[in-house]
C-alpha positions, -999 to +999 in steps of 0.1 A: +273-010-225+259+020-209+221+023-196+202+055-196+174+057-167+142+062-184+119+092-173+089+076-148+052+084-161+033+100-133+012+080-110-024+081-124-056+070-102-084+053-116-108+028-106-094-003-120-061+004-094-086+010-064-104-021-073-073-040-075-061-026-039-092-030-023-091-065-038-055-076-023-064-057+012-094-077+012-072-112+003-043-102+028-070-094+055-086-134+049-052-150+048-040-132+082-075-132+106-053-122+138-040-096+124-072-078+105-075-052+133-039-039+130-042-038+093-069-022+088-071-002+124-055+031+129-019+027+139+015+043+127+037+031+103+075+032+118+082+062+097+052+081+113+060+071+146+091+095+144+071+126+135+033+123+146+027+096+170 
């Protein structure tokens, strides 16, 4: 049996789907206090470090 790949639907933004992010940045931030600074500071992902930084 074969299967097709199904088209993706297109990213859409609304303010449930912020709410939710905010909610597990907010979670990840309280479960890893040494870390807060770095995750929410300025700093390059590793893929940005090759071009920008």
């Amino acid at each position: 049996m074969r299967l097709t790949r199904c088209e993706r639907h297109p990213f859409t933004d609304t303010s449930r789907k912020r709410a939710a992010l905010r909610r597990k940045q907010c979670l990840e931030r309280e479960a890893l206090p040494l870390l807060t600074e770095l995750m929410a500071g300025d700093w390059c992902s590793p893929r940005r470090q090759r071009t920008t930084c």
